[in-house]
C-alpha positions as CSV (number, residue, x, y, z in Angstrom):
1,X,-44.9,12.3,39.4
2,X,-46.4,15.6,41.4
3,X,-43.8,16.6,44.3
4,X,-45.6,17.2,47.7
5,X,-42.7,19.4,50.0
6,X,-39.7,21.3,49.2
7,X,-35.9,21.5,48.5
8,X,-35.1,22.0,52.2
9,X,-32.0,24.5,50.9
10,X,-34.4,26.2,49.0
11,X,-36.9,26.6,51.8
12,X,-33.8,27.4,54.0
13,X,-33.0,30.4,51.3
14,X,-36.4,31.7,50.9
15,X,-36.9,31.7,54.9
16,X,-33.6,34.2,54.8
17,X,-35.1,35.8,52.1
18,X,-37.7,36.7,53.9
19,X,-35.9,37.5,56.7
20,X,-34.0,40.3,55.3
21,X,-36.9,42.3,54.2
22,X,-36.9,43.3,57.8
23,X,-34.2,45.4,57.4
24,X,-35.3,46.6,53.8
25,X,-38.2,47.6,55.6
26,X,-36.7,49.1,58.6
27,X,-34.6,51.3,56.2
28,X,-37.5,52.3,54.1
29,X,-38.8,53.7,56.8
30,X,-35.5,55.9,58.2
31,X,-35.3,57.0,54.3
32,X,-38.8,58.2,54.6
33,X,-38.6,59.4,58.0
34,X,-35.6,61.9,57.3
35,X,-36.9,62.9,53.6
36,X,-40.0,63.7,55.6
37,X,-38.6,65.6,58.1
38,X,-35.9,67.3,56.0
39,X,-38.4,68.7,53.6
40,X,-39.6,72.4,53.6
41,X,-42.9,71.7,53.4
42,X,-46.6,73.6,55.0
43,X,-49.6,73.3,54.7
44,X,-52.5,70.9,54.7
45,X,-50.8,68.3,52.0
46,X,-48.5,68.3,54.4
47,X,-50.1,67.4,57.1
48,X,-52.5,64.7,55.4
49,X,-49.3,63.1,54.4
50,X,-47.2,63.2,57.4
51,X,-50.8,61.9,59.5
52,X,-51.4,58.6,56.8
53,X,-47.7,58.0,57.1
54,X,-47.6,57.9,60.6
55,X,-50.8,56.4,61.0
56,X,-51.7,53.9,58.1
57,X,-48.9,53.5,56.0
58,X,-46.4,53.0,59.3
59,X,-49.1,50.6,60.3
60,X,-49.2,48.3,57.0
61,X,-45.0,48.3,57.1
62,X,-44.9,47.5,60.6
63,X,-47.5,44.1,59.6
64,X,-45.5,43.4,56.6
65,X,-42.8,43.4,58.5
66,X,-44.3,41.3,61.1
67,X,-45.2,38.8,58.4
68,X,-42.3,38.5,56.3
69,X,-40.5,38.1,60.0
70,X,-43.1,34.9,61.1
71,X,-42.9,33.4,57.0
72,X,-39.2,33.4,57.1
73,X,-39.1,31.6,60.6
74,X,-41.4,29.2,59.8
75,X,-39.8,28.3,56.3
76,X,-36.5,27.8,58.4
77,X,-37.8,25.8,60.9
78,X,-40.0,23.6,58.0
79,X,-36.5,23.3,56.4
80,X,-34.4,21.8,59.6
81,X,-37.7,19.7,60.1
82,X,-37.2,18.1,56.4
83,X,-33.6,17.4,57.3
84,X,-34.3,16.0,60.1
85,X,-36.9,13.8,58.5
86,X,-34.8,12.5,55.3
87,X,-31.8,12.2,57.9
88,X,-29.3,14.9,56.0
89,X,-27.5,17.5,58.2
């Protein structure tokens, strides 16, 4: 027999999962940040860096972030909706 939804505790987990790569992300960034800003470092490697990171690569964590924020919501919310369904609290 093929199973068609999900362990709502699983889903529940995975949705916090998710959820907490906001923070990984956040502090990813700080780390980056201050390594960038505390290193002696001129000239135009430098600057091509520093311009991607605040450009592009700030860009792509800020959507990851973005998605891993609406995934974990929306695995939460599917897991109270399949407790409310099979009537378990």
């Amino acid at each position: 027999m093929t199973m068609y939804g999900a362990d709502p505790e699983q889903l529940s987990a995975l949705g916090s999962t998710l959820s907490r790569q906001i923070d990984v992300l956040a502090q990813l960034t700080g780390t980056v940040d201050a390594a960038v800003g505390g290193t002696v470092w001129q000239g135009p490697a430098r600057e091509r860096f520093v311009e991607e990171w605040n450009g592009s690569f700030k860009q792509a964590l800020s959507r990851l972030n973005e998605a891993f924020e609406a995934a974990g919501r929306d695995c939460v919310a599917r897991a109270d909706e399949l407790r409310r369904v099979m009537g378990v609290g």
